[in-house]
N, C-alpha and C positions, 0 to 999 in steps of 0.2 A: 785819520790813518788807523787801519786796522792790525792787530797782532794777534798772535796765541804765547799762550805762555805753557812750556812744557815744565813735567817736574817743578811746578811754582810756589810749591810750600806755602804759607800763608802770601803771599803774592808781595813782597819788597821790590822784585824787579818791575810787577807790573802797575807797583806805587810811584817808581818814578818812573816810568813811563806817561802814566795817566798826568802827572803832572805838565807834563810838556805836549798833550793832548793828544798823545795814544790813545786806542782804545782796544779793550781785551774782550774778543769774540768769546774767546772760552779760555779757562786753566787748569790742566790736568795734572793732577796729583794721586801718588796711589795712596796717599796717609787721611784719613779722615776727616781726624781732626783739625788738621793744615785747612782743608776746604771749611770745612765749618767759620772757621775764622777767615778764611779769604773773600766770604760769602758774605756774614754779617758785616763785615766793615766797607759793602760797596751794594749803590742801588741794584743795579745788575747783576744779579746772581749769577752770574758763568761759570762758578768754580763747577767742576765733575770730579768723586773720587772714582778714578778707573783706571785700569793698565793702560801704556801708552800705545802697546800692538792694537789692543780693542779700540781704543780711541784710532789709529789710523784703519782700520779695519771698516770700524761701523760706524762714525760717524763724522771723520775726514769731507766723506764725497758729498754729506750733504751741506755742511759748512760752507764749500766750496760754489757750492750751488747761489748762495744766497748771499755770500761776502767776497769781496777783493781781499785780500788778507797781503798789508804793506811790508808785513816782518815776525818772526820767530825767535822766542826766546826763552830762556830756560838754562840749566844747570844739569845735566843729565849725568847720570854717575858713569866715571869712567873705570873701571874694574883695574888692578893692578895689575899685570901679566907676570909670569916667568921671567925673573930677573936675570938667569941665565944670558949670557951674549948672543942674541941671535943673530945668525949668521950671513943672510939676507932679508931683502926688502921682503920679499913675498915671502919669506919665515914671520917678518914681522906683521905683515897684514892676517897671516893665517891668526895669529894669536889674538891680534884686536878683534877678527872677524870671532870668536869663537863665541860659545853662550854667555860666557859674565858679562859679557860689553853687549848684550841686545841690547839697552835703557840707549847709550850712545848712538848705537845704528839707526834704531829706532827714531831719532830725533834726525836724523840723518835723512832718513825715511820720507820723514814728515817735509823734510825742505826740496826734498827733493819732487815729491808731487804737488808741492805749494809753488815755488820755484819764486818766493816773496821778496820785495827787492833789499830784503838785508837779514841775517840772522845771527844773534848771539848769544855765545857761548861763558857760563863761568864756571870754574872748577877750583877745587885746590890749587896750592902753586907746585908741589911736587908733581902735578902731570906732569910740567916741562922738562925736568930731569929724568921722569920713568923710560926704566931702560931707553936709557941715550938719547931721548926726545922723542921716541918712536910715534909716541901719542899724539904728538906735536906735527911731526911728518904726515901722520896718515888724517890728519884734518884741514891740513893745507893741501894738500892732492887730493883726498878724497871731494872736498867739498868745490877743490879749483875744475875738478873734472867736468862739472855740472854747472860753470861759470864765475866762481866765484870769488873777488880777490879777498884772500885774508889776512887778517891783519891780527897780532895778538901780543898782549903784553901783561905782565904781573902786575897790578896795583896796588896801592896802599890806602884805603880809606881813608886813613888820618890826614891823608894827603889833599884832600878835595870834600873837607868840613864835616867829616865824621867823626867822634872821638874816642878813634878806637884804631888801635893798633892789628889792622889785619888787612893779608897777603892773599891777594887772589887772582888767578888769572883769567883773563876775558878775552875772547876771540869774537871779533866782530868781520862777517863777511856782507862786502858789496858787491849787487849786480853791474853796477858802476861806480868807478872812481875806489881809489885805496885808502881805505879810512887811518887816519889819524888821531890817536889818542888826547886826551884834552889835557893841557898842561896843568902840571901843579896849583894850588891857592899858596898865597902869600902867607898863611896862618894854620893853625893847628888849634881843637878846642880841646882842652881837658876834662880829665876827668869830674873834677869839682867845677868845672865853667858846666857841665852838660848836668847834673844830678843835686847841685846844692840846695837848689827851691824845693825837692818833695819832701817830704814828711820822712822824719827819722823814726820814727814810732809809732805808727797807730796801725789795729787790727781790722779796722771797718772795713766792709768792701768798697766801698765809694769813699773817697776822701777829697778833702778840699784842699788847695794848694798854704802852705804855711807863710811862704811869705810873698813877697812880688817879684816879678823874672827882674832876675840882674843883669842880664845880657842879651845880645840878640839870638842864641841858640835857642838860650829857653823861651825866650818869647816867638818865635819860628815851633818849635814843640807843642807849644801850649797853641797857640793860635787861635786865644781869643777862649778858649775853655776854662769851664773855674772848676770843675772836678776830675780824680783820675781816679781809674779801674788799673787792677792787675797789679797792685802798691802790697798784696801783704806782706808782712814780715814773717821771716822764719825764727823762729824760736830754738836757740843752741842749749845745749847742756850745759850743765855748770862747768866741766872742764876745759869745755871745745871755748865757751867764752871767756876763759880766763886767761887761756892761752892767746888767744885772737888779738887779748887787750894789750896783750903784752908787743906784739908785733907794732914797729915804729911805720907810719906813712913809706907805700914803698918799699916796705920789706915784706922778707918772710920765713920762714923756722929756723933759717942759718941767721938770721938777727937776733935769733934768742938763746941762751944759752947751752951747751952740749948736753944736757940731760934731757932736752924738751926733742933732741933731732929724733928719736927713734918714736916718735907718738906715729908720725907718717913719713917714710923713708925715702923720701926722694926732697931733693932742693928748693922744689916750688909749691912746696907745701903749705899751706899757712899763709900764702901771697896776699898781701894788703896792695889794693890800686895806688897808685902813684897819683897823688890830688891837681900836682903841675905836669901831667903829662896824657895822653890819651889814653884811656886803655890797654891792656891787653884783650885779643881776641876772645868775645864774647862766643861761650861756646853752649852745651847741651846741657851742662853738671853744672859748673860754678859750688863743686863741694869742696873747694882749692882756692876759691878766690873772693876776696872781702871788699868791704865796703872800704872807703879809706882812711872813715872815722868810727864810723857805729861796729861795733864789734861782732856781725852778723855776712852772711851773704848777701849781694847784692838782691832785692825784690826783680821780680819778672817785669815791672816798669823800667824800673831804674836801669836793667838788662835792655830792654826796649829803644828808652833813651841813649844808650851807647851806642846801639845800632842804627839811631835816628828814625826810628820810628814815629811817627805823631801823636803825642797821648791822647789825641780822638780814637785811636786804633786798637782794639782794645781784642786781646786775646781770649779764646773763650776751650773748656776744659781745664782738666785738674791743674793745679802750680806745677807738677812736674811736666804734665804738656806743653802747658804755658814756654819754662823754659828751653823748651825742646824748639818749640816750632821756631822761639825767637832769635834760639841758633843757629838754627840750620837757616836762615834767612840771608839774603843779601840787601845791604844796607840802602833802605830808598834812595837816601840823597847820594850816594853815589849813583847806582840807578840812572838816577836824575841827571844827573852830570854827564854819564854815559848819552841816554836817549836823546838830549838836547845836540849832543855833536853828533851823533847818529841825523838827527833831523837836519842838519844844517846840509847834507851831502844827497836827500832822498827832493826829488824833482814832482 
């Protein structure tokens, strides 16, 4: 079964795809460095970085020429509108339809002269409340016009064996049959169940793992690997680390005393992980949020592993790239979990 991946950042959607035997004709991205990385971590080079009008432009019709393509997927960014009440439908479509939302259309585009027998969508979760769902409206019509029933719901990764606390909604449309979400897992991994085996300290680029996986996460992460990449450690100042050590598991700057709250002025400053709990939403910075013992930022692995990336997978460009692309990512094994009931309804 073939796919495209739009907007696929270093490719997490099209990692758990491939795992349930997708397979990605091409993924367009307009960030470079995303591809470079999408590219090195799979035989088949299909990553392109290019705009996605160009990409349906020039090189759509030949794709199409030479592939069946079973389904479309991606993350397209959907631009915030005029929070204003707008006052009807076709008030609201005039706004979706305007220039910040070409990436959206655009992928709209793509499905629509593919016309593959499934396409999905993920986005933040605050699409579904922008102005009054309008977002939400115009991609259940827009895309039902053109056959397609959809189906969409906010998820929670932590929900379905990622350990990590993040909210995202996915819209999944069928040319046939009304897809159904896949129900929750009976468990949750945390944070010290997902990160306890890598190395607390060392600066080498290659490192070797410290001690033996203690669970089935990390042994599913590791899969059989004895070194990891993308493990450096950040190095804090002597005040940033003083302060860090002082924050108990789970806390953060309002756990320390009232002369330390004005160093950075907001609540979640200082935030240490929660050891017995998943994550919080691994994001671009991480210059807010710590390791749950070592008195440091989490490393761009260890960031990787929250997202259930496979330490085979190995990010490439500066640390600050690094944590960027493995932000902006959507987490394989959900992915995974998604494409698997996605395939169960495709004929």
């Amino acid at each position: 079964m073939k796919i495209i991946d739009l907007f696929s950042g270093v490719g997490g959607l099209s990692q758990g795809f491939e795992w349930n035997g997708f397979k990605p004709v091409v993924a367009i991205d307009f960030w470079n460095d995303a591809i470079k990385t999408y590219n090195h971590n799979r035989k088949e080079k299909v990553g392109i970085s290019m705009d996605v009008t160009q990409f349906n432009d020039e090189l759509l019709p030949n794709i199409l020429k030479e592939h069946k393509i079973d389904g479309i997927i991606g993350g397209p960014p959907c631009q915030g509108f005029s929070t204003a009440r707008l006052s009807n439908a076709t008030e609201k479509i005039g706004k979706i339809n305007e220039s910040r939302n070409h990436l959206y259309l655009e992928f709209f585009r793509t499905v629509n002269i593919v016309r593959p027998k499934f396409f999905l969508i993920e986005n933040v979760r605050g699409l579904v409340s922008a102005n009054k769902g309008a977002f939400v409206e115009d991609i259940i019509e827009r895309f039902g016009s053109i056959g397609y029933n959809v189906s969409y719901k906010i998820l929670n990764a932590s929900d379905y064996g990622v350990p990590q606390n993040r909210q995202r909604v996915f819209f999944v449309g069928l040319l046939e049959g009304k897809f159904e979400f896949p129900e929750k897992f009976g468990y949750k991994v945390s944070t010290k169940e997902a990160i306890m085996d890598l190395i607390q300290s060392n600066e080498e680029a290659i490192q070797k793992y410290s001690i033996p996986s203690k669970n089935e996460y990390q042994k599913l992460m590791r899969n059989g690997k004895k070194t990891i990449k993308n493990h450096e450690v950040t190095i804090h100042n002597e005040q940033t680390t003083n302060v860090i050590s002082m924050v108990p598991d789970g806390g953060n700057i309002k756990s320390l005393p009232p002369k330390y709250w004005e160093i950075r002025k907001y609540n979640k400053a200082f935030q240490r992980m929660n050891s017995a709990l998943p994550s919080n939403t691994i994001d671009t910075g991480h210059r807010n949020y710590f390791h749950y013992e070592a008195n440091r930022i989490p490393t761009a692995r260890e960031s990787a592993r929250i997202q259930s990336f496979p330490d085979s997978f190995e990010f490439l460009g500066t640390k600050g790239s690094q944590y960027k692309q493995v932000g902006n990512a959507v987490p394989p094994l959900l992915a995974k979990v998604l494409a698997e009931k996605i395939k169960s309804y495709l004929k």
